[in-house]
MIROTI-146632 format. One record per residue (C-alpha): x, y, z; residue in three letters. Coordinates in steps of 0.5 Angstrom, whole numbers, padded with zeros to 4 digits, always signed. Each point is the difference from the previous one (the first is absolute). Layout:
N
XYZala ...
REM end
This chain:
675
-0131+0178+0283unk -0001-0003+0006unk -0005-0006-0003unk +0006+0000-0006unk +0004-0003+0004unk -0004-0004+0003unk -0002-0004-0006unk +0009-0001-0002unk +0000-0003+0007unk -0006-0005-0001unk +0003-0002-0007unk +0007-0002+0003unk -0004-0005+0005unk +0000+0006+0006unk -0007+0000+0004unk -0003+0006+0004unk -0005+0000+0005unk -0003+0006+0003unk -0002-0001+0007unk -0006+0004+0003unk -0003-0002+0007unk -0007-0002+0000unk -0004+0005+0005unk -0004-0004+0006unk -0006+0005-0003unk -0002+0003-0005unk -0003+0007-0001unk -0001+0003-0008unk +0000+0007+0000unk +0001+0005-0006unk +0007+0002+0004unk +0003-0008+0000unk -0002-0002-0007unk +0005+0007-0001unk +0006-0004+0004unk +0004-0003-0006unk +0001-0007+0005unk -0007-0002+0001unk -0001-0008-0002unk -0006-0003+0002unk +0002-0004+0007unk +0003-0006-0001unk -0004-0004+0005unk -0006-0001-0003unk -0005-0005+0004unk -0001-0006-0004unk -0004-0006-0002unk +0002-0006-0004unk -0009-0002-0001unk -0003+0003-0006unk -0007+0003+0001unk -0002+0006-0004unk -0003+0003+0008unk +0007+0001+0002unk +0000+0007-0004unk -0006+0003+0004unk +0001+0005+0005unk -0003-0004+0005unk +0003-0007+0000unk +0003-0002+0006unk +0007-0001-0001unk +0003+0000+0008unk +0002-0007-0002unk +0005+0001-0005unk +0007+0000+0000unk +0005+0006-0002unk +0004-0001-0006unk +0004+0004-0004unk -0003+0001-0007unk +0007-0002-0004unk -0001-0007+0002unk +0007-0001+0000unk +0003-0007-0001unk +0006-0003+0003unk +0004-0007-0001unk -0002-0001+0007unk -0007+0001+0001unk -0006+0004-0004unk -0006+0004+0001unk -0006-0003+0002unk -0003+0001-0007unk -0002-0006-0004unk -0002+0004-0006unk -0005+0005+0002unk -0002+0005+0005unk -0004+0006+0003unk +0004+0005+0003unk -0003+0006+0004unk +0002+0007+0003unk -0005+0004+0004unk +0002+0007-0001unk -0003+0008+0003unk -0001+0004-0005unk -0001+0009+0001unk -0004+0004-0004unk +0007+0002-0004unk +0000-0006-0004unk -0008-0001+0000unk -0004+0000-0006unk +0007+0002-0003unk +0004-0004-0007unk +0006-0004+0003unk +0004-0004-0004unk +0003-0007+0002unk +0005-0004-0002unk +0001-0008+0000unk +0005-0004-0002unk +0000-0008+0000unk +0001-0007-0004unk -0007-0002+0001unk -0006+0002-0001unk -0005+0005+0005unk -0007+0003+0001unk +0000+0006+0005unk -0006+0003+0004unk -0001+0005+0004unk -0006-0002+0006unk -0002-0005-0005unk +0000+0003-0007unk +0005-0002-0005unk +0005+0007-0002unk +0005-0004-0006unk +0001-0007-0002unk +0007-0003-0002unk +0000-0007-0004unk -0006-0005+0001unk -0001-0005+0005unk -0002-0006-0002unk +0003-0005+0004unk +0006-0004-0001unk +0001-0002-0007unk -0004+0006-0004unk +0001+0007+0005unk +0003+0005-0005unk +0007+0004+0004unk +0001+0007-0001unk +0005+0005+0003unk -0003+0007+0000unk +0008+0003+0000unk -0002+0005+0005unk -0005+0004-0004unk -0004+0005+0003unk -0008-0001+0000unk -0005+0005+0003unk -0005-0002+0006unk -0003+0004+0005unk -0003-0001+0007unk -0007+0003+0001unk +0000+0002+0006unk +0004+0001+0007unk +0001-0005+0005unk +0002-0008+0000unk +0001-0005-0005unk +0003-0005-0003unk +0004-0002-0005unk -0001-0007-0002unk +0005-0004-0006unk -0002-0007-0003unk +0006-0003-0001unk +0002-0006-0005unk +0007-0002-0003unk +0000-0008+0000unk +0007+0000-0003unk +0003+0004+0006unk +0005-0006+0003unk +0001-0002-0008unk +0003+0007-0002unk +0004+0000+0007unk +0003-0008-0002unk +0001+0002-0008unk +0002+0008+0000unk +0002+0001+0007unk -0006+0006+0000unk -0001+0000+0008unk -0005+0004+0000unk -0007-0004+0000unk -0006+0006+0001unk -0001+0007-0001unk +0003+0007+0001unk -0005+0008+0000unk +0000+0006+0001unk -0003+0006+0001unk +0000+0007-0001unk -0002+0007-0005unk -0002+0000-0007unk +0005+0005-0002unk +0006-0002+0004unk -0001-0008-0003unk -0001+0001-0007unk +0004+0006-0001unk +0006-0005+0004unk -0002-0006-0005unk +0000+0003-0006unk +0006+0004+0001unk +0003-0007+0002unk -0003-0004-0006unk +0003+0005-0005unk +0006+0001+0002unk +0002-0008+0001unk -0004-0003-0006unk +0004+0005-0004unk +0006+0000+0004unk +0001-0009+0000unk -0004-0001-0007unk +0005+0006-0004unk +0007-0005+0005unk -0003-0006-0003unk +0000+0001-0007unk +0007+0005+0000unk +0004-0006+0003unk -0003-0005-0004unk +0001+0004-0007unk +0008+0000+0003unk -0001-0007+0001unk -0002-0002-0008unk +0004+0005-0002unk +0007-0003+0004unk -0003-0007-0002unk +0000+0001-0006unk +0007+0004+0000unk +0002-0008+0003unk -0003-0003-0006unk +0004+0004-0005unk +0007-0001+0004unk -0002-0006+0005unk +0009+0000+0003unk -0003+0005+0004unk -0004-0003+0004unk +0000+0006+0005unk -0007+0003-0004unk -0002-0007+0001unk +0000+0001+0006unk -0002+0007+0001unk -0006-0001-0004unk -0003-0006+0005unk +0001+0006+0006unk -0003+0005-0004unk -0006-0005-0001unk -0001-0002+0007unk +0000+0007+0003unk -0005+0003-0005unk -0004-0007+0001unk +0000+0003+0007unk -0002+0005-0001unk -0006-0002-0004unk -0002-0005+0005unk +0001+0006+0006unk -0006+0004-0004unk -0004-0007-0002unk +0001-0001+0009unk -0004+0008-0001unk -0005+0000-0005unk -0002-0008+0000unk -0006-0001+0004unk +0001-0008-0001unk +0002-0002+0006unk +0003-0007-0003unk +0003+0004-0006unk +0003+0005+0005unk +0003-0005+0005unk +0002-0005-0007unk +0005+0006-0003unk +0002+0001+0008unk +0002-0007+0000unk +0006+0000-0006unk +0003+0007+0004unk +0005-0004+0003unk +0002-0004-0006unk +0000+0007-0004unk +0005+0003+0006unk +0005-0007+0000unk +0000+0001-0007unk +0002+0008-0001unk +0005-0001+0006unk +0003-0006-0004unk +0001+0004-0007unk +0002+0006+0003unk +0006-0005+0003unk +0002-0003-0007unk -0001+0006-0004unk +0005+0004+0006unk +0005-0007-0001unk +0000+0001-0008unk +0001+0006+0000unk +0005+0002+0006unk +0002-0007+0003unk +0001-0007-0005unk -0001-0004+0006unk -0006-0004+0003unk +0001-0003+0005unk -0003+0007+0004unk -0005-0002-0006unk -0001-0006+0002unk -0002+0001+0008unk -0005+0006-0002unk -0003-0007-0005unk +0000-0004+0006unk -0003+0005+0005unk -0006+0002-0005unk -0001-0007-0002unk -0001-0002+0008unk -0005+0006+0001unk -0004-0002-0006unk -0001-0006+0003unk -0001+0002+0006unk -0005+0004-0003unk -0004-0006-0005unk +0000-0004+0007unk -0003+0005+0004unk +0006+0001+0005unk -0002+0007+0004unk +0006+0002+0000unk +0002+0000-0007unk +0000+0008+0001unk +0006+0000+0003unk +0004-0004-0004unk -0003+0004-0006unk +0003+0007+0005unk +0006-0003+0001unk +0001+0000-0008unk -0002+0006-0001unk +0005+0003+0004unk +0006-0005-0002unk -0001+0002-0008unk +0000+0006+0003unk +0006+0001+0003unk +0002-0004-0005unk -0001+0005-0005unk +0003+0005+0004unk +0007-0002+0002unk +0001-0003-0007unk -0003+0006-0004unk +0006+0004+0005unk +0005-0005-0002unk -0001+0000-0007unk +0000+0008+0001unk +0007+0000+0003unk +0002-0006-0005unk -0002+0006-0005unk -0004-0006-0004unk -0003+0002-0007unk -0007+0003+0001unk +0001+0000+0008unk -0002+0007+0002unk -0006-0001-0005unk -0004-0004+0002unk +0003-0001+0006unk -0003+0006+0003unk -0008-0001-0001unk +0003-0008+0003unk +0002+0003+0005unk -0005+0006+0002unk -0006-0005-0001unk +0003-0005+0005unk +0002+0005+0005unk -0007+0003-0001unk -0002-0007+0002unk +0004-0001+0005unk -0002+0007+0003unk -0008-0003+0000unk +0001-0005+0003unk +0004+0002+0005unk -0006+0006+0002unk -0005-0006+0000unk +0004-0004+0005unk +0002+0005+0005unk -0007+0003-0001unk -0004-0007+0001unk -0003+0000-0006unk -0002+0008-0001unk +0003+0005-0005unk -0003+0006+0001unk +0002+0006-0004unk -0005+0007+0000unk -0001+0001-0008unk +0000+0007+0002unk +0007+0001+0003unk +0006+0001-0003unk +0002-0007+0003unk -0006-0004-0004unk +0002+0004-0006unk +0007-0001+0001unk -0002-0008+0000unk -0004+0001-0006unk +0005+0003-0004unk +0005-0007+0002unk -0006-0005-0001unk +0000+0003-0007unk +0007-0001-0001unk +0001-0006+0003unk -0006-0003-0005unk +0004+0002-0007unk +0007+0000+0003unk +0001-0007-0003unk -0003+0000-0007unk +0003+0007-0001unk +0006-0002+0002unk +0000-0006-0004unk -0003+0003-0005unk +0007+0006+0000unk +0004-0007+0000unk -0003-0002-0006unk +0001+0006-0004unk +0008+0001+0003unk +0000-0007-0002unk -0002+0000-0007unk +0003+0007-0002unk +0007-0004+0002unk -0002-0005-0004unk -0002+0004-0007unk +0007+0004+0002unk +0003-0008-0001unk -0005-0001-0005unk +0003+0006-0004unk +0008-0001+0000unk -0003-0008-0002unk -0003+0003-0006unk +0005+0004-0003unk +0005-0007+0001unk -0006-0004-0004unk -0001+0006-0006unk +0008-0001-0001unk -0001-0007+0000unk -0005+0001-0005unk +0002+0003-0006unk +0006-0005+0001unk -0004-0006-0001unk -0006+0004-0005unk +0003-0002-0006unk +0002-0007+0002unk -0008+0000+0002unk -0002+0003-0007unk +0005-0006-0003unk -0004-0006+0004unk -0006+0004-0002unk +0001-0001-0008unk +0002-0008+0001unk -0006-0002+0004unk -0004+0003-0004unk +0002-0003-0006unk +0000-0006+0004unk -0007+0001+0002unk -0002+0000-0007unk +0003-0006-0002unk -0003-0003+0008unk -0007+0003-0002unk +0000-0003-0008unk +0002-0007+0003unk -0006+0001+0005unk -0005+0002-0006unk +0002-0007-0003unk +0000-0004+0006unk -0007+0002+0002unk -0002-0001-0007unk +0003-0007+0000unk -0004-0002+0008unk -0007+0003-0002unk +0001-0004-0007unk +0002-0007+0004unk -0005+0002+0006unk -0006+0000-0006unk +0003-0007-0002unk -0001-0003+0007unk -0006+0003+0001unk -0003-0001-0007unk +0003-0008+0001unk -0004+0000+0007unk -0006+0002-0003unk +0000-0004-0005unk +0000-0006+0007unk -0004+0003+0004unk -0006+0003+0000unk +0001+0008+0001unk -0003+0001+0006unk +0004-0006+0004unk +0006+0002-0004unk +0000+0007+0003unk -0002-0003+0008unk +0006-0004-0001unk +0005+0006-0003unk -0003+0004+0006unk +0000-0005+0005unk +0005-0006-0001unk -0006-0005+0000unk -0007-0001-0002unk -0005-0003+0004unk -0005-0005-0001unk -0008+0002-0001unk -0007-0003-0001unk -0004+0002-0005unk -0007-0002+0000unk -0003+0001-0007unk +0005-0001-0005unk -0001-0005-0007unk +0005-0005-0001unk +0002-0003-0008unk +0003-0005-0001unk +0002-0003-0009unk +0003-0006-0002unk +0001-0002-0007unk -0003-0007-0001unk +0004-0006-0002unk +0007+0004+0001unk +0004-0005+0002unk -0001-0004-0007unk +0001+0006-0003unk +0007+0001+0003unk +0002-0006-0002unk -0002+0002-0009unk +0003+0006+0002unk +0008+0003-0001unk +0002+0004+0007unk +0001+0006-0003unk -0007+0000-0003unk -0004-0002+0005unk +0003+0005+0005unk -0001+0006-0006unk -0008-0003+0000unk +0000+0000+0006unk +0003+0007+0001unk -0005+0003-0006unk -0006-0003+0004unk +0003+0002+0007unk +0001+0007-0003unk -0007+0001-0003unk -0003-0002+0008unk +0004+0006+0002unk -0002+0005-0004unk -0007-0002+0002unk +0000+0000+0007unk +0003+0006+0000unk -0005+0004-0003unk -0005-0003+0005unk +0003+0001+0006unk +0003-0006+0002unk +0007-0002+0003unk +0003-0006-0002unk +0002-0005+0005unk +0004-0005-0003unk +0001-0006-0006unk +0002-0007+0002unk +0001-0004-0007unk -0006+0001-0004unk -0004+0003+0005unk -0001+0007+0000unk -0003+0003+0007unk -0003+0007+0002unk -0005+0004+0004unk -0004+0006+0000unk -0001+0004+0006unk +0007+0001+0003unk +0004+0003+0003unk -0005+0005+0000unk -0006-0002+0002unk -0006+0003-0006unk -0007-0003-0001unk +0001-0002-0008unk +0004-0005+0001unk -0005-0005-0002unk -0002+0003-0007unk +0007+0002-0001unk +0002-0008+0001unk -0004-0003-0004unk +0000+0006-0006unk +0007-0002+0000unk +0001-0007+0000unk -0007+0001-0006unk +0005+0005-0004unk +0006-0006+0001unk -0005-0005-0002unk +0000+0004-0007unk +0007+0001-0001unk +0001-0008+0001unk -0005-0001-0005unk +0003+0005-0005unk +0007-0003+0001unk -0003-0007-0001unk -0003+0001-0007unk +0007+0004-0001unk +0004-0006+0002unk -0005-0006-0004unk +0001+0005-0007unk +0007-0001+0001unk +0000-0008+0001unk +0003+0002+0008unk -0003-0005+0005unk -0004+0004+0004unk -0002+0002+0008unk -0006+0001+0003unk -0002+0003+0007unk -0004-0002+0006unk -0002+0006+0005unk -0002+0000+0007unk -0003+0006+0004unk -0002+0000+0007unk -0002+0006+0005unk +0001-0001+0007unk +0006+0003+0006unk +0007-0002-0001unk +0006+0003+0005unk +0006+0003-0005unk +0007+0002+0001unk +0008-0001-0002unk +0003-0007+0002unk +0007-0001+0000unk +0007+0004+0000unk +0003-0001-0006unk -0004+0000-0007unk -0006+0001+0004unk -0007+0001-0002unk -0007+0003+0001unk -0004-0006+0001unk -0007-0002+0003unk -0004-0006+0004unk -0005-0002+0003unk -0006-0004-0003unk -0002+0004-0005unk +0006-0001-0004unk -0001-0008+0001unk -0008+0001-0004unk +0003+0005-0004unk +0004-0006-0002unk -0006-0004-0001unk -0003+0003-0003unk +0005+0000-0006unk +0001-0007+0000unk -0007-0001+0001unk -0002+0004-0007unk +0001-0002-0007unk +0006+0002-0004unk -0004+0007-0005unk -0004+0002+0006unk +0000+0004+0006unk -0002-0004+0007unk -0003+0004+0007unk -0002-0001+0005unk -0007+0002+0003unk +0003+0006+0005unk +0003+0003-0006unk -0006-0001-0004unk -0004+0003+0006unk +0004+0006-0002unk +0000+0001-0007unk -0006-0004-0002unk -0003+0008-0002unk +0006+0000-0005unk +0001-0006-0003unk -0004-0006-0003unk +0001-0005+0003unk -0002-0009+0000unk -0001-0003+0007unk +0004-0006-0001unk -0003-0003+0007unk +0003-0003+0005unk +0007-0003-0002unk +0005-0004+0004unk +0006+0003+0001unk +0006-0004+0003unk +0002+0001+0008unk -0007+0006+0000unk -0007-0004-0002unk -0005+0002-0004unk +0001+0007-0002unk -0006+0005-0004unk +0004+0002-0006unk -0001+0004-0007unk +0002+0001-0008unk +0001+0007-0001unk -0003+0001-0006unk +0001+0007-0002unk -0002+0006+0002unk -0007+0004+0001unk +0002+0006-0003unk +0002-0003-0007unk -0005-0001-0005unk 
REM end
């Protein structure tokens, strides 16, 4: 009971201390270790040196100072500790304790070894010097030694905490060193056991109850945020239940940084729960805030304090503690004499809470800082039963009000419903009435929809078939997708190039209609080859007919595929030649230019644009056309190097093509799987 009590003050920022006077000597019998009081003596002699002789029992200590072993640091001054230390007691033993179990405690954030006449007992963390020592605190859990023998000894620490001024600066931790005590196995196992249990079920069974209130109410304020008061409720639930986590983290941690870290964020949790109980009192009881306000302005002045590391912050912190709190009980009264809906409910766990509080808080000052209450009198059990009542008084209050609350509103709801039934058999029939007319209309809507996806999916093809038809598929996709097409090299691909000969004296013994339409045929002719071989059709210029293999998909054959086709156009002009001269028509014959090599492809222009390509490749694939002879298929010596294993060929030596000096070139004669 009595240690209960002290964790509801510790978590509302409410430090004790138990003061024990150190003895000048001490004697260890079996009849001391049974005193309840017997901390080791605070003054120890200490050395700031660190050599492992200082645990014998024969090293001469005479020169070392005395120094208590808390290492207590202040604003003013500090210890003469500069991270490490030995500490040492002499101490008598009788023969009640020799030979026999003991059990010591410690408790520290640094890291410790502990002898006794040079022999190390129990080692706590590792110390390794400033930057890799590892930080334990053992918690006051009891380990079993002995002494063998009667006589004097010495009790030897070595002692290390290199973050002691840093802990002191950032989480205010005073205490540098270490504390221990000694006493029976039994007693100290039976006390910490009893203690551990109870205390970790009590503050982890608080945390997780006041933070399942605080879902619930936050969620109640999701659902119905113009009630702003179970917002509230739910932030001061969630900082008492984290207050009670961290007050078991504080108890089972043996992480000195972790432990001292959760501690550091106490303060804020307090200044944030005195805040909500304030605005959940004004929605409920007042509708003001200017009280509301000033309990904001405080909380934000001691949070500050706190983050800057303003020692004096707890008072402020009290100080809002204790105006919420008379706050709380004054309007709670006001509001019962008012007789304002719900008062009495949830007034009564406010106002038993506070005044539970009020009541610790006036026994820890008056007391200085101790509460003692016997668990085995009627008085400690008394406090037990009210310590019990105050810690649910709140949530079963709220909880009461609630469900006063929602039964007043079902009772409203009730009569609400019967008005919203007669309201319904009389706007039935004109539902059932609008119901038939959309329905007709949404037939009409959905046929009239029918038709007109119909009709976009019809002129979509036609668009898309038109684009395919201008641009190669995979360009045209780019572009659909992308808005734009970028420009790309493209290394290997076959470039050819027809012209007919004599065109432009033809075109004069022509009428324009047949020219066009003998244009046309042979043009149309050129397509369908092309197409069968994989080739893209760039572009035609008057007479001029231009495409490439090898693009905008990159293959391997394009070569092959080039000049079979452009074979295969050779043939249909020398078949469409004998048809025109048995008709007594004037006839047109085809000069063909291949050429192989790196070209750069892409879309030019914004209106009618087209897919074209560049680079020197085509200008050759040009001379090459106008290099041969009307009848006869002309390449170049890199495109030969690639189909000379698929067709014959007649090497024409080097020829002189205009702007490009002299260039292998070859008649393609046919090919190697014909007979």
């Amino acid at each position: 009971m009595k240690k209960l009590l002290y964790a509801i003050l510790f978590l509302f920022s409410v430090l004790t201390f138990c003061k024990v006077e150190a003895k000048e000597k001490y004697l260890l019998t079996r009849d001391s270790l049974n005193d309840n009081s017997n901390f080791i003596p605070k003054n120890w002699l200490f050395s700031n040196g660190d050599d492992s002789c200082m645990a014998s029992l024969t090293y001469n200590d005479s020169q070392w100072k005395e120094e208590r072993t808390s290492l207590i640091f202040s604003d003013t001054s500090k210890p003469a500790f500069n991270g490490i230390g030995w500490f040492r007691l002499h101490f008598i033993s009788d023969t009640t304790v020799a030979g026999k179990p003991l059990a010591m405690t410690v408790t520290h954030y640094g890291a410790s070894e502990i002898y006794i006449d040079g022999k190390q007992i129990k080692k706590f963390g590792t110390i390794n010097g400033p930057d890799s020592s590892e930080y334990y605190d053992p918690r006051e859990v009891p380990f079993i030694f002995s002494i063998a023998e009667a006589g004097e000894h010495v009790l030897a620490v070595r002692y290390a905490n290199y973050e002691a001024e840093k802990n002191f600066k950032t989480f205010g931790r005073a205490k540098a060193g270490f504390e221990m005590m000694i006493g029976m196995p039994d007693d100290f196992i039976s006390q910490k056991n009893q203690r551990s249990l109870a205390l970790t079920f009590l503050l982890v069974l608080l945390g997780g109850i006041f933070l399942a209130l605080c879902f619930i109410h936050l969620f109640l304020f999701f659902y119905h945020r113009s009630d702003q008061s179970n917002l509230f409720f739910s932030i001061f639930m969630f900082c008492i239940g984290v207050l009670f986590i961290i007050g078991f983290i504080t108890y089972a941690s043996t992480s000195p940084s972790f432990s001292m870290k959760s501690i550091f964020i106490v303060n804020p949790l307090v200044v944030i729960a005195c805040i909500s109980l304030s605005g959940f009192i004004k929605e409920l009881f007042l509708k003001s805030s200017w009280r509301f306000n000033v309990i904001i302005l405080i909380g934000v002045v001691s949070f500050l304090m706190h983050i800057f590391g303003i020692s004096e912050y707890a008072y402020v912190t009290v100080g809002l503690i204790i105006t919420v709190s008379f706050e709380a009980v004054f309007t709670v009264i006001f509001g019962m004499i008012k007789r304002v809906k719900g008062a009495r409910i949830i007034g009564t766990g406010i106002l038993f809470f506070t005044l539970f509080i009020l009541t610790l808080f006036a026994i820890a000052l008056i007391n200085e800082g101790k509460f003692d209450v016997d668990d085995s009198t009627t008085s400690g059990q008394i406090w037990e039963f009210l310590l019990a009542l105050a810690v649910i008084s709140i949530p079963v209050s709220m909880s009461l009000y609630q469900a006063w609350r929602f039964a007043s509103i079902n009772k409203d709801l009730g009569l609400q419903l019967e008005q919203v039934q007669m309201l319904s058999l009389k706007t039935l029939a004109q539902e059932k009435e609008k119901k038939k007319i959309l329905e007709a209309q949404k037939e009409t809507l959905e046929e009239e929809v029918l038709l007109r996806t119909e009709e976009l999916r019809t002129e979509k093809k036609k668009s898309d078939d038109l684009l395919f038809n201008i641009l190669p598929m995979e360009v045209a996709n780019e572009l659909k997708e992308k808005g734009s097409a970028d420009a790309k090299q493209f290394e290997d691909v076959t470039v050819m190039f027809t012209d007919f000969k004599g065109f432009t004296q033809l075109s004069e013994k022509l009428s324009p209609a047949e020219l066009v339409t003998e244009i046309h045929t042979c043009f149309k002719a050129f397509d369908d080859i092309i197409g069968r071989h994989n080739i893209e059709k760039i572009k035609t210029i008057g007479d001029s007919y231009m495409c490439a293999g090898g693009l905008p998909v990159k293959n391997t054959t394009n070569a092959v595929d080039v000049v079979s086709a452009a074979m295969e156009i050779q043939e249909f002009m020398d078949k469409h030649l004998l048809l025109r001269k048995s008709e007594g028509k004037e006839i047109f014959e085809i000069r063909i230019g291949v050429h192989t090599g790196s070209v750069v492809a892409g879309i030019v222009g914004v209106k009618k644009f087209a897919y074209d390509i560049w680079g020197d490749t085509v200008n050759i694939a040009s001379r090459m056309e106008s290099s041969g002879e009307a009848g006869k298929v002309n390449i170049s010596g890199s495109t030969y190097v690639l189909v000379k294993d698929k067709f014959s060929c007649t090497h024409r030596g080097k020829i002189n093509a205009k702007n490009k000096g002299e260039i292998d070139m070859y008649f393609v004669n046919r090919s190697l799987g014909e007979g």
